[in-house]
C-alpha positions in Angstrom: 0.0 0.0 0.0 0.9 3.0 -1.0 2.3 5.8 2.3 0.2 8.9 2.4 1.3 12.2 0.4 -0.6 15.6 0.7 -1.3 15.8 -3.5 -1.6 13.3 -6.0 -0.6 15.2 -9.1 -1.0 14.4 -13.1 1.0 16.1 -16.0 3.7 16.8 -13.3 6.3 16.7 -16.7 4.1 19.3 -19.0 4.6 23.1 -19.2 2.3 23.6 -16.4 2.5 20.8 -14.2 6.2 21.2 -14.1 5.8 24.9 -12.4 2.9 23.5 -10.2 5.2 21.1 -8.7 7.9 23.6 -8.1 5.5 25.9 -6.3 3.9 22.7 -4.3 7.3 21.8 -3.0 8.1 25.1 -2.3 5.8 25.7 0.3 5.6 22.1 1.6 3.3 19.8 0.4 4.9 15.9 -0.6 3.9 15.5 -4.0 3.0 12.0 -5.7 3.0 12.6 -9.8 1.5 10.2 -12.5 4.6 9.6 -15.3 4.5 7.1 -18.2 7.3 5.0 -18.5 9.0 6.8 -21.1 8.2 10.2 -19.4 11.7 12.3 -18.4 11.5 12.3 -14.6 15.2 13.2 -13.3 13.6 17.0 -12.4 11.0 15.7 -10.2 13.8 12.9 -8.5 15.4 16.2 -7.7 12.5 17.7 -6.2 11.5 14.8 -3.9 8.7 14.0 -5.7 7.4 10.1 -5.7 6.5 8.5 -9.1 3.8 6.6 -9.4 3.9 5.1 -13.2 0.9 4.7 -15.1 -1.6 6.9 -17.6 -4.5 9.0 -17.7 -6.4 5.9 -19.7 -5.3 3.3 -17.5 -7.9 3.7 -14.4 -6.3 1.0 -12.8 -3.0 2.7 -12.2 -4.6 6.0 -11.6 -6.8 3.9 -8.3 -3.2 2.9 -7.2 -1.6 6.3 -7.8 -4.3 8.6 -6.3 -4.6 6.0 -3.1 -3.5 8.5 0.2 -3.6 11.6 -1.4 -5.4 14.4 0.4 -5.6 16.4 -2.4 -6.0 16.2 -6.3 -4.1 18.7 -9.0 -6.2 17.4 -12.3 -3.3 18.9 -14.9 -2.5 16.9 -17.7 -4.3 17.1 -20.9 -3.3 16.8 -25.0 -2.4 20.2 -25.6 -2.6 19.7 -29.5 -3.9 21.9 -32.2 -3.0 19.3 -35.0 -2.7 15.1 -34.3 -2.7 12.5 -36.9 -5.6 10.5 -34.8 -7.1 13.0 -33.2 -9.4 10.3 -31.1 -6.3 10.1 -28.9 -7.0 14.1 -27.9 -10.5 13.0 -26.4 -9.3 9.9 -24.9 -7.0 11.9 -22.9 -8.6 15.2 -22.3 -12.2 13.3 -21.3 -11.8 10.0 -20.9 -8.6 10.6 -19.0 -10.6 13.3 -16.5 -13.0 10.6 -16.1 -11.1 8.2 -14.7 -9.0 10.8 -12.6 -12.5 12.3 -10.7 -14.2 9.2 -10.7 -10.8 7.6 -8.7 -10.5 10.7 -6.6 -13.9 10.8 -5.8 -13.4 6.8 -4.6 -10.5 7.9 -2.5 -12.5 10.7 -0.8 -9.6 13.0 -1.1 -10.6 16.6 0.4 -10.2 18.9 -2.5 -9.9 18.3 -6.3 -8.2 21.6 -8.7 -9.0 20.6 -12.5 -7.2 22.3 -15.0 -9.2 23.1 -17.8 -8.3 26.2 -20.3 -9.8 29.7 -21.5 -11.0 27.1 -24.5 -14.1 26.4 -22.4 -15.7 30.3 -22.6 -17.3 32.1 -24.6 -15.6 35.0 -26.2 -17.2 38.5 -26.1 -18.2 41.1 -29.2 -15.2 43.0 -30.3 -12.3 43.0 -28.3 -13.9 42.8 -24.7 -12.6 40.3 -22.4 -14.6 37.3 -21.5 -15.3 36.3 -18.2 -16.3 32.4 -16.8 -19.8 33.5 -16.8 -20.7 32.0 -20.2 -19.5 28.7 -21.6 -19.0 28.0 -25.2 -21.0 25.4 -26.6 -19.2 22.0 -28.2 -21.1 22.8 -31.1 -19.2 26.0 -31.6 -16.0 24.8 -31.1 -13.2 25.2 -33.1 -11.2 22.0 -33.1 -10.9 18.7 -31.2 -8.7 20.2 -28.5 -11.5 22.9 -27.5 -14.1 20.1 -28.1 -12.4 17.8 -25.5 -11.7 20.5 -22.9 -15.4 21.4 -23.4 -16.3 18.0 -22.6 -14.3 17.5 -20.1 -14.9 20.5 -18.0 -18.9 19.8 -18.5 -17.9 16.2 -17.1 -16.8 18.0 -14.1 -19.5 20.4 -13.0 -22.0 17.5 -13.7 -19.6 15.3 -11.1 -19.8 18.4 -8.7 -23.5 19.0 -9.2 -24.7 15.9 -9.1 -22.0 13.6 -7.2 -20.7 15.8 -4.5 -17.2 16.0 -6.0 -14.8 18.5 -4.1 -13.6 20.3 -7.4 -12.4 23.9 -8.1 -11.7 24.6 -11.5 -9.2 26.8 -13.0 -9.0 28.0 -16.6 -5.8 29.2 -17.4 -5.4 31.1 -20.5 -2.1 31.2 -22.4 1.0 30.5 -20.9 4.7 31.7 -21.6 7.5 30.9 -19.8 10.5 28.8 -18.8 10.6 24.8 -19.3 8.3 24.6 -22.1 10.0 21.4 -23.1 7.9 20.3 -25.7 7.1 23.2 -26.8 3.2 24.3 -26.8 1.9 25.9 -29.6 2.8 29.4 -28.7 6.3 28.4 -27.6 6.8 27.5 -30.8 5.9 30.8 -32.1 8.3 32.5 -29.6 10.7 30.4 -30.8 9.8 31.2 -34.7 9.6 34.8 -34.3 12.9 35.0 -31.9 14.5 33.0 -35.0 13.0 35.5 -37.2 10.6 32.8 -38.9 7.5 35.2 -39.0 7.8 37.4 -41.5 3.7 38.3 -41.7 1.2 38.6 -38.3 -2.3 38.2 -38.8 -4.5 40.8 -36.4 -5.4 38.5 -33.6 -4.8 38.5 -29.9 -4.3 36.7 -26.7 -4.0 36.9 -23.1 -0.6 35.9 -22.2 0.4 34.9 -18.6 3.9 33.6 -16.9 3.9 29.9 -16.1 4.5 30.3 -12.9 2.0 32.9 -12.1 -0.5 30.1 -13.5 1.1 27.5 -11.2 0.3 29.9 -7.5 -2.8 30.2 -9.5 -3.6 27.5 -8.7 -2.5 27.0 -5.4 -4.2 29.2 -4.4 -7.3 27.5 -6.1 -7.0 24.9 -3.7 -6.3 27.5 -0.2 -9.0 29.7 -1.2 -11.4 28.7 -4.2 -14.9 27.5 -3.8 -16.2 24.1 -4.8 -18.0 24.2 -8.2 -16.7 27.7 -9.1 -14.0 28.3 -12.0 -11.5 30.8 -12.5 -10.0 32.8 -15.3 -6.0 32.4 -14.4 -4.7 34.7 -17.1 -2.4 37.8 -17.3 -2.3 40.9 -20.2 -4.5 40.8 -23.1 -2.0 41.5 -26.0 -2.2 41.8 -29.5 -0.3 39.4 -31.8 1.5 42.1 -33.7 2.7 43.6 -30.4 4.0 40.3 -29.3 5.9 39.8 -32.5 7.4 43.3 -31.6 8.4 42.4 -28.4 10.1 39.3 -29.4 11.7 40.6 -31.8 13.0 44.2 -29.6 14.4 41.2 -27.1 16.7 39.6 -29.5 17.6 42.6 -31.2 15.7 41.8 -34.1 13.1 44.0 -37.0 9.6 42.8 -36.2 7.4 41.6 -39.3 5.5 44.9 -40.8 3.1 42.5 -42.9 -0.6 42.7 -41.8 -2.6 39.6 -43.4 -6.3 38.9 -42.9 -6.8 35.4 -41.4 -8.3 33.8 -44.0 -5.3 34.6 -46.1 -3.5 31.8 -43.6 -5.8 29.2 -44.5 -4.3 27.6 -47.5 -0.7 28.4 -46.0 -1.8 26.4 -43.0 -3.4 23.6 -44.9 -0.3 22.9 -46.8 1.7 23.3 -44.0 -0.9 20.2 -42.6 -0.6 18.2 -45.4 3.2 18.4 -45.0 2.8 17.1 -41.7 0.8 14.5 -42.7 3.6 12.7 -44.7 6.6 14.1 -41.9 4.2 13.4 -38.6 6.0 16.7 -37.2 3.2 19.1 -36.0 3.2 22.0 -38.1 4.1 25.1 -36.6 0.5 26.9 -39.0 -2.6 24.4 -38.7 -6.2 25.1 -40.1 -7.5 25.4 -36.2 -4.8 27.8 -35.3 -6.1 29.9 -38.7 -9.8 29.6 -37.5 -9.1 30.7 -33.8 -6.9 33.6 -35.1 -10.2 35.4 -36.7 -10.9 36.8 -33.0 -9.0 38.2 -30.2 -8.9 35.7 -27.3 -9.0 38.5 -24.6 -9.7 37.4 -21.1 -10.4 38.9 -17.7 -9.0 37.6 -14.3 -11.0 39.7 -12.4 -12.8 37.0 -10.2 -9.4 35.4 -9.7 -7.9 38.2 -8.1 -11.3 39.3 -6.0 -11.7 35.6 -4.3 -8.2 33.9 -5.1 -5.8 36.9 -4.4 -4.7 35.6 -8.0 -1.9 38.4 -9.3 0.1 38.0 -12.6 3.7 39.7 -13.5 4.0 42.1 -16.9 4.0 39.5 -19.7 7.2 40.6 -21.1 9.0 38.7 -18.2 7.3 35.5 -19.5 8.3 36.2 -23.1 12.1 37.2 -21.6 11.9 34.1 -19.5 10.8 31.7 -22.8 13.5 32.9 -24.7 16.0 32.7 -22.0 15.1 29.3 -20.7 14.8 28.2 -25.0 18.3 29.5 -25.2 20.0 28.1 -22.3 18.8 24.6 -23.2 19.9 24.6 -26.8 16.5 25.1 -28.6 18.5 27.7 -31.0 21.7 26.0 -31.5 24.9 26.6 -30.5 25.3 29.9 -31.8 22.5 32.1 -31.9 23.1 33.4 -28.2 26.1 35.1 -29.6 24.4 36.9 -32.5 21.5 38.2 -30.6 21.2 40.7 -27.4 18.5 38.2 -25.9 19.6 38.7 -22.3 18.2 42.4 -21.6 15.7 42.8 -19.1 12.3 43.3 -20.9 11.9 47.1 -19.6 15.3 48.2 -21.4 
């Protein structure tokens, strides 16, 4: 049998779960993680954290693995805007919470955070942020990662409503930051744009936050948040061409000057999908990515920092932080440190 830990954690090796952990250990809290077998866990060794192997699919290794806990961090989730089979993004994102609140509702653990996304709401006319008051509907739903998030978080509030399950949810918006090993989608953007890969910006937005202001996010979920409610954890709405600036001031790079209309990226991005059809490398331009850039994904935090005492940095330290981290770890090659000024602090 498995000794007790204070939180039972899943996609401990992601962008997210990865600064969640840090900020768990920090301030006390043993720490049990779900990895696969193949999953890179020498970080979390270092930490102290206990492994428990298994997968989000397998509810028989999640029982095992959530057995002791007192509390539940719900993280991991197929953060894809392209896949080959894209039946593996649901299986996942819902089957995978399934089996996660279903187990933790077994081991009556005190408190469940679930990590759902932005995705979920519904945006607002023009370029006023949204708030978690309305939901978007599956139906309108661009994509099988939004679809599944949908789902899942749905899943949730029934489980709360209906089976007395001790959930908070938190809906983090877009991330930036250090250790974005994979990368996620907008990492690789940094990285394009820092690499001068851009040359064009269509007239979208987002609301961009640091990692780790996400991660005592949701800490502070599980302190202060009420069961059943969700919470925007974002940071500063930003327009994409100001982004692209900002990269590009922070490596000492021009930023691109080429304003295209979204639909003009659809047949760019359906190449670039077809390409990655043959290759299996996810394309950095996908036909979802076009769809979702037709609106500004502006979000407010408002509630967050009323009942959570949620606060987020400037952005600019995230996007300084990305690029940093990205550099330090090779994601450039060996000499692009030395040809750009990447290391000024992003108020110079």
């Amino acid at each position: 049998m498995r000794r007790s830990v204070d939180v039972f954690l899943t996609g401990a090796t992601g962008f997210v779960g990865s600064a969640l952990v840090r900020v768990l250990v920090t301030a006390g809290f043993s720490v049990r993680a779900l990895v696969r077998p193949t999953s890179q866990r020498n970080d979390l060794l270092r930490l102290g954290v206990e492994l428990a192997e298994g997968d989000l699919r397998d509810r028989g290794s999640i029982r095992a693995a959530v057995a002791g806990s007192r509390y539940v961090f719900h993280v991991a989730a197929d953060y894809r805007l392209w896949a080959r089979d894209r039946d593996n993004i649901f299986a996942t994102n819902v089957e995978g919470t399934r089996n996660v609140m279903e187990e933790a509702l077994r081991a009556s653990v005190e408190r469940i955070v679930h990590t759902s996304s932005v995705a979920t709401l519904a945006l607002r006319p023009g370029d006023a942020p949204a708030d978690e008051t309305i939901s978007l509907s599956e139906q309108e739903a661009v994509g099988a990662y939004k679809r599944s998030k949908i789902i899942a978080e749905r899943l949730v509030r029934d489980m709360i409503a209906q089976g007395g399950l001790p959930a908070v949810i938190v809906n983090p918006s877009t991330p930036i930051g250090p250790r974005d090993m994979r990368p996620t989608p907008t990492g690789r953007i940094i990285l394009a744009a820092a690499c001068g890969r851009i040359p064009a910006f269509v007239d979208t937005g987002l609301n961009l936050v640091h990692v780790d202001d996400v991660a005592l996010g949701h800490l502070a979920a599980l302190r202060r948040g009420r069961v059943g409610e969700r919470y925007i954890l974002g940071g500063q709405d930003v327009p994409f061409a100001q982004m692209l600036h900002d990269v590009a001031d922070l490596v000492g790079r021009r930023p691109p000057r080429l304003r295209l209309p979204w639909y003009s990226t659809l047949p760019i991005a359906a190449v670039a999908e077809a390409i990655a059809w043959v290759t299996g490398r996810e394309p950095l331009a996908t036909l979802e990515g076009a769809r979702l850039a037709k609106h500004r994904m502006f979000f407010s935090s408002k509630k967050a920092e009323r009942q959570l005492a949620f606060h987020a940095r400037p952005y600019s330290e995230g996007l300084h932080d990305a690029i940093r981290w990205f550099c330090d770890n090779g994601y450039f090659g060996s000499h692009w440190a030395a040809r750009h000024d990447w290391q000024r602090t992003p108020h110079e």
